[in-house]
N, C-alpha and C positions, 0 to 999 in steps of 0.2 A: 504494500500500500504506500501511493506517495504519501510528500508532506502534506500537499495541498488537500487530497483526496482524505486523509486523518483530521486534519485541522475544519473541512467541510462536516465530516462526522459528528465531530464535539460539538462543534455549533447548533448540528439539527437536535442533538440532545439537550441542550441550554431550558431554561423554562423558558413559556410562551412568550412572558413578558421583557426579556431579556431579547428578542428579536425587535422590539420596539424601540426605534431609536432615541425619544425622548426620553423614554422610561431609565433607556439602558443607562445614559449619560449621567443623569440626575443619582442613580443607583449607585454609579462610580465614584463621581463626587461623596458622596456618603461615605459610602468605605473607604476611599482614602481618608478621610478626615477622620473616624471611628479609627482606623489604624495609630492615624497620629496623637489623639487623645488619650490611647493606648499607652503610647510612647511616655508623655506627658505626667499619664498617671503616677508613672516610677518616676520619673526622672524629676518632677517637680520637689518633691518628697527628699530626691537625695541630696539635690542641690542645696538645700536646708538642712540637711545632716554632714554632709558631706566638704561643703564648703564654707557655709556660711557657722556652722557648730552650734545650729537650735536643738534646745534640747526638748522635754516632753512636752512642758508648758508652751513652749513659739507651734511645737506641731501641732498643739490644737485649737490655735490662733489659724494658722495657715489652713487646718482642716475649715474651721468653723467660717474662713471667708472664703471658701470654695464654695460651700453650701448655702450659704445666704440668701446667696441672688434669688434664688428659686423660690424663697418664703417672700421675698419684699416686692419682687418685679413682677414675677409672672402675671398677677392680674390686671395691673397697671396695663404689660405688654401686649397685652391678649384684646385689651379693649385698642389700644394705641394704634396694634396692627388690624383691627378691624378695621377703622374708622379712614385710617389713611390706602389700607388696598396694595397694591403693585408690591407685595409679598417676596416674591421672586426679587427683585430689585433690591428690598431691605436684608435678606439673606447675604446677597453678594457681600452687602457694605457690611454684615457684619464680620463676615470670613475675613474681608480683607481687613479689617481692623484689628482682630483678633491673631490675625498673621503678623503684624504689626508691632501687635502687643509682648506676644510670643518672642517676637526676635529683639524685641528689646534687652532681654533676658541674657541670653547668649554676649551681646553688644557690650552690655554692662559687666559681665566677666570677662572678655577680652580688654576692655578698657581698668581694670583693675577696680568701677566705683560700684559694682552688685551689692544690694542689702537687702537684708530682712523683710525691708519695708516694704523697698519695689516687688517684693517677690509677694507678699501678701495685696496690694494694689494691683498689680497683673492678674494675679489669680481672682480678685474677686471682680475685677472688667473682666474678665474671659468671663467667667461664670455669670454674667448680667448677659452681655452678648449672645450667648449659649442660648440665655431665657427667648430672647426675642428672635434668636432664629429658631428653635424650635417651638414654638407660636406660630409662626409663619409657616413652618413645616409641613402642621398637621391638615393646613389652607390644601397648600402644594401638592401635598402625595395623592389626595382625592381630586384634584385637577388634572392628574395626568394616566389615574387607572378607573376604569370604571367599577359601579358597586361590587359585580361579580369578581373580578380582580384582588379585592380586596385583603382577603385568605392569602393570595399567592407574593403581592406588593409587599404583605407585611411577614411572609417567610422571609423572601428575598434580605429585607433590611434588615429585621433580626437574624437574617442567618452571617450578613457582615459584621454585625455586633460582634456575634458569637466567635467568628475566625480574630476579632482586633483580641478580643479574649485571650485566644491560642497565640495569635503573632505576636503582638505587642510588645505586652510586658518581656518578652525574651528578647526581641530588637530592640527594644529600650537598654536593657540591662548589658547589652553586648554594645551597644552603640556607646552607652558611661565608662567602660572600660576601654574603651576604641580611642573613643575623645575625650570629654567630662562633662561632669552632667549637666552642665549648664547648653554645652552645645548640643548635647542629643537634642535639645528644646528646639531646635533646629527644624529637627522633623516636623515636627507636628505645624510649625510658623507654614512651611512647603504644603502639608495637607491642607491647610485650609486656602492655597494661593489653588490649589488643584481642585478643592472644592467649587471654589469662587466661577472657575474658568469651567467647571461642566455647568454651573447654573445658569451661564451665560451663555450657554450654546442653547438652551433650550425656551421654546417660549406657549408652554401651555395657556389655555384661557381661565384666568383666575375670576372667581368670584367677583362682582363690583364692590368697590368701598363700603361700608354702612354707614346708612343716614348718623348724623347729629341728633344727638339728644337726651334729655336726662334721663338716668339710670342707665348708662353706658358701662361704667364702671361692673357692675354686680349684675349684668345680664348672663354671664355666665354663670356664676352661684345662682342662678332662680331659678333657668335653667335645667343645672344638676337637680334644683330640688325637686322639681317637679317631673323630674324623668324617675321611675320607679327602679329602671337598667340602670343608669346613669350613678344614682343615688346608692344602690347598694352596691356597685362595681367601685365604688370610690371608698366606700368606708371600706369594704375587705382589703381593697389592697395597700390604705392608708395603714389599717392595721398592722398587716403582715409588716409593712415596711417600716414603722415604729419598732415592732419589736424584732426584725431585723438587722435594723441599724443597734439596736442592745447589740446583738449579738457579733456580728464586725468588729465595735467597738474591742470588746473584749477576748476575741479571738485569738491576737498574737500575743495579749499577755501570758495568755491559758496555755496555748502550747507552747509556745519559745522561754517562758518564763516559768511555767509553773508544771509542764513535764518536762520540757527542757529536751524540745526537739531541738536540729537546726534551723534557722531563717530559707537557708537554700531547701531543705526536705518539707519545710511551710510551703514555701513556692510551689514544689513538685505537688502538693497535694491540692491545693488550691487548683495549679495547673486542669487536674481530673473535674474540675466543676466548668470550666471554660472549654474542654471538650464535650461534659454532658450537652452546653451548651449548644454548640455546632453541630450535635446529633437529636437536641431538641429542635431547631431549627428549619432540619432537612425533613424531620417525622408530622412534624405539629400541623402542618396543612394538611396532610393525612386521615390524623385522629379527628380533625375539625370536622373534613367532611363524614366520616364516618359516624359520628355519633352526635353531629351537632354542634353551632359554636357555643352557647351559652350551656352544655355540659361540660365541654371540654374546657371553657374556661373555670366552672367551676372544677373540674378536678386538677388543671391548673393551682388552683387557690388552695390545695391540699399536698399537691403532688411537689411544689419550692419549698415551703417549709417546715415539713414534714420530716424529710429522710435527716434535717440538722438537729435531733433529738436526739441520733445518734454520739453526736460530737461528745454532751456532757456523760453519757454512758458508756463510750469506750472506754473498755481498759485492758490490762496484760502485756504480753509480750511486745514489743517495740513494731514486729511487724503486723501484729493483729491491729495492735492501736493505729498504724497506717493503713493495713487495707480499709479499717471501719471509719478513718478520715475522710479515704480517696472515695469511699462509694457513698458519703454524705454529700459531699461537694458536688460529685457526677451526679448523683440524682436529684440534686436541689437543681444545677445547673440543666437541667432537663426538663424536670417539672417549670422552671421561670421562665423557660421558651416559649413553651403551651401557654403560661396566663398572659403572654406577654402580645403574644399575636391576637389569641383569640379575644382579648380583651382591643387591641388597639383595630382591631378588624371591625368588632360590635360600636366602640365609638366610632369608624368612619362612617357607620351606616345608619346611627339614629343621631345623631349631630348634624342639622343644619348649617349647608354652607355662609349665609352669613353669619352665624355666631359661633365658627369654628373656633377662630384663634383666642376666640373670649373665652368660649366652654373648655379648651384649651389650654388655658392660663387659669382658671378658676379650679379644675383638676388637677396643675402641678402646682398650685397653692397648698394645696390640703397633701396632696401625694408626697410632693418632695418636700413640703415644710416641715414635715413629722422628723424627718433626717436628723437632722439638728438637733431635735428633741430625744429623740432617741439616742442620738450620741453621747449627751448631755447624761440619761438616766443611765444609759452604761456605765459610765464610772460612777456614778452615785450606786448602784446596786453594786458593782464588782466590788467599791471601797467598803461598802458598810455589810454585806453580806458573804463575801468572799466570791471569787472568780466562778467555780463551777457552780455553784446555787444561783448564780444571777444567770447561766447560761442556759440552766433548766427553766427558769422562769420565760427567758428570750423565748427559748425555742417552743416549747409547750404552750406558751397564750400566740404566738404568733398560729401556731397551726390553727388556734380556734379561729383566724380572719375570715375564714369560709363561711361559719354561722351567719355573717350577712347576707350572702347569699340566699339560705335555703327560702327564705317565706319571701323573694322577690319573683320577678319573671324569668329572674338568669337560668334558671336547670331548665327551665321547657322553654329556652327558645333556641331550638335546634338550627332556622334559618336564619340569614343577615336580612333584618326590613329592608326592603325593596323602596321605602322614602322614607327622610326624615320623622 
């Protein structure tokens, strides 16, 4: 077989969507930039250990302005980006600022003046920008695949998640040691000039602006409230992810601290959650059609934090305690693929195009504001009750986030509404 006659092969097996050239563009930009966020994730962290010599206290300054933006802005952004429209347009500007911002970093260790400071200012602009492009995002993706699509649009992107998962953190961690980690920061400045540059090849028809007028602000929150999906889809996964972030929070003290794994045999275990990932991904369009999206999302909401109950129950031998690590992590990372589509599938299909980026920003208010909070009660429980009792608590009340579900619409709605 030639090359060209092979390389023809691959392509007719590609998913449908992937032969759509708007789709395809818009999909690459994504993944390059999920790559480099990847990058970012490590490398931001070591820059601050590594160079600058922050110790516990600056890392949870530096954590806690990463996660900000998303409690303060997103609702703001969500109305902002309604109101003014050309979505696509506001995207660009914010990649490239954020490219911008990014390479600041690097510039500022080559010139000898990097600080603490800058590096906390950077990161919580990246994290503000981040909000408003993904506001804008959720416009975007349903402009350019239709309802039926939607199952397959939101594999597609979560399945790039899922590989930045695999690749990342390890081209991160090789690129610190290559250069230093200020310049790995490099990468991710380039992901987002590479994002920038596919959003501008493409020009799907976006939603029109929304009218002026009062109560712009909280049309998303009313919204939520009065969708019975909407409402109970928000409080499970709000929950899950409060008590999830407990349990992050206190996960590297418990094993690197407190059995006294290594950091690198952390990584490798962790690693097994980021390929659960990439195989929830490929399956979870699957399961969706199979048994419905609002079942599968709900055993989604069982199937993520679930299998992490095992973390505080491992024990014995060094390698039993690893294999009962790697097959929490892989099956969390599997189960969070499933809630993760079949939930972002159900919101592109009862979410109203003009009140996307509102319902949008009013969802990652409450969704990713909990972060913070949650990080916050992790160390308050890890300090006053001890490491492994606070991670039974994480893991055990997050798995009840499903109980929102049962007495909504989500279990019997097997297909996506056909309109708003």
């Amino acid at each position: 077989m030639s090359t060209a006659t092979a390389v023809r092969s691959l392509a007719s097996r590609a998913p449908a969507l992937l032969h759509e050239r708007q789709f395809r563009r818009y999909w690459t930009g994504q993944t390059v930039s999920l790559f480099g966020d990847e990058v970012s994730y490590l490398a931001v962290p070591l820059t601050a250990v590594l160079v600058l010599h922050v110790g516990p206290t600056g890392m949870g300054w530096l954590r806690f302005a990463g996660l900000l933006p998303a409690l303060l802005f997103s609702l703001p952004a969500g109305a902002w980006a309604d109101r003014r429209g050309r979505r696509r347009q506001t995207m660009i500007a914010a990649d490239l600022v954020r490219a911008a911002l990014m390479a600041s970093l690097p510039l500022g260790y080559a010139l000898g003046v990097l600080t603490f400071a800058q590096l906390c200012v950077v990161v919580f602009a990246v994290g503000t920008l981040a909000v408003v492009f993904d506001v804008c995002n959720a416009t975007l993706f349903v402009s350019l695949v239709t309802p039926e699509q939607y199952v397959a649009g939101n594999s597609l992107t979560n399945g790039s998640r899922a590989f930045s998962f695999v690749a990342g953190p390890s081209a991160g961690g090789l690129l610190v040691q290559l250069l230093a980690a200020p310049l790995a920061l490099l990468t991710d400045a380039l992901s987002y000039l590479a994002s920038a540059s596919q959003l501008a090849r493409i020009a799907p028809v976006e939603p029109p602006a929304a009218e002026r007028g009062k109560g712009q602000l909280t049309a998303g929150l009313r919204f939520i409230a009065r969708s019975p999906l909407l409402r109970a889809m928000l409080a499970s996964v709000a929950t899950i992810n409060f008590f999830n972030f407990i349990f992050n929070t206190l996960l590297v003290l418990y094993v690197v601290g407190e059995l006294g794994l290594s950091a690198g045999t952390l990584g490798l275990v962790i690693g097994a959650g980021a390929f659960g990932s990439l195989l929830g991904a490929v399956i979870s369009g699957r399961i969706v059609r199979a048994i419905g999206v609002g079942p599968a999302l709900t055993v989604g909401a069982v199937a993520f934090p679930a299998p992490l109950v095992l973390v505080p129950l491992a024990g014995g031998p060094t390698p039993l305690l690893l294999g009962t690590f790697a097959a929490a992590e892989f099956l969390a990372g599997l189960g969070v693929m499933l809630l993760d589509i079949s939930a972002g599938s159900l919101q592109a299909a009862i979410i109203p195009n003009a009140l996307r980026s509102r319902v949008s920003g009013a969802f990652r208010t409450v969704n990713y504001g909990v972060r913070p909070l949650g990080a916050l009660a992790g160390g308050f429980l890890g300090s006053t009750i001890g490491l492994r009792p606070a991670l039974w608590v994480a893991t055990l009340a997050g798995t009840l986030g499903f109980l929102w579900l049962l007495p909504s619409p989500v279990p019997r709605t097997r297909e996506l509404p056909t309109s708003p």
